[in-house]
C-alpha positions in Angstrom: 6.8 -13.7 -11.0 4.3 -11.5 -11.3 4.0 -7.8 -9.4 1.8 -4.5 -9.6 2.7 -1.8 -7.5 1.0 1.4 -6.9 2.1 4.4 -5.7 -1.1 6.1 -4.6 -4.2 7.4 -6.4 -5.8 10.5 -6.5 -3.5 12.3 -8.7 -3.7 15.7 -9.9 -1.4 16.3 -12.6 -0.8 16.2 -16.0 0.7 12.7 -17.5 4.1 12.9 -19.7 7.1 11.1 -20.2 9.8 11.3 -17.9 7.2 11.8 -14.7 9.7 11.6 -11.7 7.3 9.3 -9.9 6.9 6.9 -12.9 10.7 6.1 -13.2 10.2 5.5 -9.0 7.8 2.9 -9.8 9.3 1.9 -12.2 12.4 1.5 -9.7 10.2 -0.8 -7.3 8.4 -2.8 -10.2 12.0 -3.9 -11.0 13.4 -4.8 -7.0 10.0 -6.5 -6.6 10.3 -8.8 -10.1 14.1 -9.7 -9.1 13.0 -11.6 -5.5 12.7 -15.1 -5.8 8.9 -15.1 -3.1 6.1 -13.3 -3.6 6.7 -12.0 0.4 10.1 -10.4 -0.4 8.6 -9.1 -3.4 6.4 -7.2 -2.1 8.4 -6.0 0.3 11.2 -5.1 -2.0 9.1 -3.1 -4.0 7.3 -1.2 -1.0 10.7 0.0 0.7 11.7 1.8 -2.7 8.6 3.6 -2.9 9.5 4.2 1.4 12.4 5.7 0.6 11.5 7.9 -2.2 10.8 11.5 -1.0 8.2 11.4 -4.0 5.3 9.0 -2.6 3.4 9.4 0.5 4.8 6.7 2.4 7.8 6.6 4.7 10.1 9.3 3.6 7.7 11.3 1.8 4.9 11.3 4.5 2.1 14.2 5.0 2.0 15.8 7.9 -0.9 15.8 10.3 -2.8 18.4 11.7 0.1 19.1 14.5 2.4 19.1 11.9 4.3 15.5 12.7 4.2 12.6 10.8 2.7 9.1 11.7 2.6 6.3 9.6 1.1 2.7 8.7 2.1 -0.9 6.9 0.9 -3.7 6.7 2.0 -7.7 5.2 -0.2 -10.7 4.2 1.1 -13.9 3.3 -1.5 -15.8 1.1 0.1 -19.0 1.7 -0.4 -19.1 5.5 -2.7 -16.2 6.1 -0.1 -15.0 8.5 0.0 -11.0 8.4 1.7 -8.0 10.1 1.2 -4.5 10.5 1.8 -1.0 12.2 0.0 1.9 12.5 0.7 5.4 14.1 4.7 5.5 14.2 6.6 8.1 13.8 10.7 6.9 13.4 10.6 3.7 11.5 12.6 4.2 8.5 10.7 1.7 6.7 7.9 0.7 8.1 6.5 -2.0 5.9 9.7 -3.6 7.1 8.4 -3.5 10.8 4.7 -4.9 9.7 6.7 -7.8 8.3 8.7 -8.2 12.2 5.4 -8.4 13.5 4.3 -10.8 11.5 7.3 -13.2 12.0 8.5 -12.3 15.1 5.6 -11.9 17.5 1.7 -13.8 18.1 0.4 -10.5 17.5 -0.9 -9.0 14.0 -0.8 -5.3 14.5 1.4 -2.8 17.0 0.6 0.8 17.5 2.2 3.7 18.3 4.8 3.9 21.1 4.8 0.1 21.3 5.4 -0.9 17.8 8.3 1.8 17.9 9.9 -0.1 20.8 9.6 -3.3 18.9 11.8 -1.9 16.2 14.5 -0.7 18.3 14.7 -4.5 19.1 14.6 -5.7 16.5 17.1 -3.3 15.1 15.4 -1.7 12.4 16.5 1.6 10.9 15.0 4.6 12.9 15.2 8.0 11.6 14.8 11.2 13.5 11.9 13.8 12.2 14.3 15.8 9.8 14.6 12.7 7.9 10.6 12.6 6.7 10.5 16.2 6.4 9.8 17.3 3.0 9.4 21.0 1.1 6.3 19.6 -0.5 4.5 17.9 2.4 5.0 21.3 4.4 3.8 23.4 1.5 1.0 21.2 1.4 0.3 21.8 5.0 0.5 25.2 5.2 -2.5 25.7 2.5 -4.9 23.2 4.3 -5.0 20.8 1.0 -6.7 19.1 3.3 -7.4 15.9 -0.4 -3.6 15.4 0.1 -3.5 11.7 0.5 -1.8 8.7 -1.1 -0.2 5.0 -0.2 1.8 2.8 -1.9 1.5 -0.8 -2.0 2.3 -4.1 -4.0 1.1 -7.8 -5.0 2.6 -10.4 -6.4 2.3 -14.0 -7.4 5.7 -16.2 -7.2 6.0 -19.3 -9.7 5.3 -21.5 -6.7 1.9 -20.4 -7.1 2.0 -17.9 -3.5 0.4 -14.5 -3.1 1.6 -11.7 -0.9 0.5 -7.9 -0.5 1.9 -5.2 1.1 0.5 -1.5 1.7 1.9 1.4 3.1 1.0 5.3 3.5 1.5 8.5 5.3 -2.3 8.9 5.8 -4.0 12.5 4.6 -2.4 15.5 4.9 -4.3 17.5 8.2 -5.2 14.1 9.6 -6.3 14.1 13.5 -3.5 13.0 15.5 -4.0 8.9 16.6 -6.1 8.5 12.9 -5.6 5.4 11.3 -6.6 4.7 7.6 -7.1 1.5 5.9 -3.4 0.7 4.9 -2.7 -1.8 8.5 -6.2 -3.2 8.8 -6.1 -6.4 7.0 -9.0 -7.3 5.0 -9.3 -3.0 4.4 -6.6 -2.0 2.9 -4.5 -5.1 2.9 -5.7 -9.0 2.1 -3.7 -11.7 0.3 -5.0 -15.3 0.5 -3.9 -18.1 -2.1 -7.3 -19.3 -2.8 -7.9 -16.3 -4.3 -5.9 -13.1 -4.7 -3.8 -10.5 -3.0 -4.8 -7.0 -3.0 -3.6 -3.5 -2.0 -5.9 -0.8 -1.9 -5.4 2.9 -1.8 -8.2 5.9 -1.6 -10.3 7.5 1.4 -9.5 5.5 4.2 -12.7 5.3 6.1 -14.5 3.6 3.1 -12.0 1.4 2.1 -12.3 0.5 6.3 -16.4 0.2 5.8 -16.4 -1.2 2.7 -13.4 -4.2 3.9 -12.1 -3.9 0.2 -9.2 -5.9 0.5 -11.2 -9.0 1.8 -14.3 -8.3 -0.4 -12.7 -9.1 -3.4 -11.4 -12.4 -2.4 -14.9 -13.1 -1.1 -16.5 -12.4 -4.4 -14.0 -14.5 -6.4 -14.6 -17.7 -3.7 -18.3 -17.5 -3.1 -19.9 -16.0 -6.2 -17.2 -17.2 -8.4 -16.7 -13.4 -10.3 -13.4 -13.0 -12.0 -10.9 -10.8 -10.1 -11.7 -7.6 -12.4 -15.5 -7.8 -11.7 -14.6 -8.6 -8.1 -12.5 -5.8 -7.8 -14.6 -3.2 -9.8 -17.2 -4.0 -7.8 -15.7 -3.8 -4.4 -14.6 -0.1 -5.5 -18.1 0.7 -6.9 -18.9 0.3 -3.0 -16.4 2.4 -1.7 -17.6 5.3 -4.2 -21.4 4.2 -2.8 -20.2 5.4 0.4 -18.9 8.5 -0.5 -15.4 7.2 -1.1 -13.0 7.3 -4.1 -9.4 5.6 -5.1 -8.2 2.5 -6.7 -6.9 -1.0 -6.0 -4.2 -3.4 -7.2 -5.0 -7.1 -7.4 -3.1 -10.4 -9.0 -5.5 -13.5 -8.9 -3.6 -16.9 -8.1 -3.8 -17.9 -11.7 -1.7 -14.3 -13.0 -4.4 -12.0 -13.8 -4.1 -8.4 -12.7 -6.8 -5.8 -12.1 -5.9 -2.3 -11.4 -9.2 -0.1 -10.8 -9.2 3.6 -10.1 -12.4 5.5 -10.1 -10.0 8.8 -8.8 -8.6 11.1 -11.2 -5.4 9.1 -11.6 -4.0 6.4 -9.6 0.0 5.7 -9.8 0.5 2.2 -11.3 2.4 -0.1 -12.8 2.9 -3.6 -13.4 4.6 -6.5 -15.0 2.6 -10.0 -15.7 3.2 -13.8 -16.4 4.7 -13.2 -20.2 7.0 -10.6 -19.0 5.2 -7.3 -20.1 6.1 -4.2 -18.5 3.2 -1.4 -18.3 3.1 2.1 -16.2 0.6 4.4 -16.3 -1.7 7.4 -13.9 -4.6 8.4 -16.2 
């Protein structure tokens, strides 16, 4: 197996040992690496980083601009090109969780809103009442307008039968509009995994990642102009920054190799590849 993970970029802080949000990662690198597919371990290592109050994702959403939180996810299975997603909800406990439903349990790739919430109550996922995402920091945050507050958290991952998957998941910005959705559920943006190629999870501005279709420009690069996946991915990100965009990505290629680009301060990171190697790192 091999797994990256990402817990968001965009960082402002200073690097040292014994970062909370390191040994979180850390956390998720490890549930991810111990699944068997590259689906559930993806999905393993997203729900850790969900539940952590830490990473803007599930638990530890921002708040937008009428101070409630909505939330997307999405899934991609490189073997079959079969993905899920939701965007805008508000009680799912995990909602990388409810992408995956989507994905396996309907015809449709993406649910929204009110809709994708009822799906989950039938499908009997856990729901969580607003108390439950609200968090000291992400109010503080709020109340002084940091309006650059922003993050995801995501995973890919190659299984030793040669399958890719990705995952993604976020929060959004903090002060978004209410209804805005970011890259994180719109395959081929934020999300893209495809076994011909690679599986990647992006995480940045949202709108450029969206204009930019990150997530399905680096596979496109690797098929059709044949680039290795870190020129692929470096240069997917050099258009995000072209249009006025920053943040970083996490890519496996179906043959191992990893690529984690940032052109943000920091990005949250860390990975373990083919040989076994653990490595974590922000700056």
């Amino acid at each position: 197996m091999v797994i990256v993970v990402h817990g968001g970029a965009g960082v402002r802080r200073v690097d040292k040992p014994g970062d909370p949000q390191l040994a979180v990662l850390e956390q998720a690198l490890e549930a991810g690496y111990a699944q068997k597919s590259a689906l559930d371990a993806v999905i393993a290592a997203v729900m850790v980083l969900e539940d952590s109050p830490l990473f803007n994702a599930g638990r530890g959403s921002c708040f937008n601009a009428d101070g409630e939180i909505e939330m997307d996810a999405s899934i991609m299975d490189g073997a079959t090109l079969r993905a899920g997603a939701v965007a805008a909800v508000t009680r799912i406990r995990n909602p990388v969780v409810a992408a995956r439903a989507v994905m396996e349990k309907t015809r449709h790739v993406l649910l929204a809103g009110a809709g994708a919430e009822r799906f989950a109550q039938v499908q009997r996922l856990k729901l969580e009442d607003a108390e439950y995402f609200r968090t000291e920091a992400r109010l503080a945050a709020l109340r002084k307008n940091l309006k650059d507050h922003h993050g995801t958290v995501g995973a890919v991952a190659l299984d030793a039968d040669g399958n890719l998957a990705a995952a993604t998941s976020t929060g959004g910005y903090t002060g978004k509009m209410p209804g805005r959705v970011g890259d994180s559920p719109l395959i081929g943006a934020g999300t893209w995994a495809d076994n011909r190629s690679c599986a990647v999870s992006g995480t940045g501005i949202g709108e450029a990642f969206i204009r930019a279709a990150v997530g399905h420009d680096v596979a496109a690069r690797m098929r059709y102009l044949k680039q290795p996946l870190a020129r692929a991915a470096a240069a997917a990100l050099a258009q995000v920054k072209a249009l006025g965009g920053d943040g970083g990505l996490i890519a496996v290629d179906r043959r191992g190799n990893v690529a984690m680009p940032f052109n943000s301060e920091g990005m949250y990171r860390a990975a373990i590849d083919r040989a076994g190697k653990k490595r974590t790192a922000i700056f």
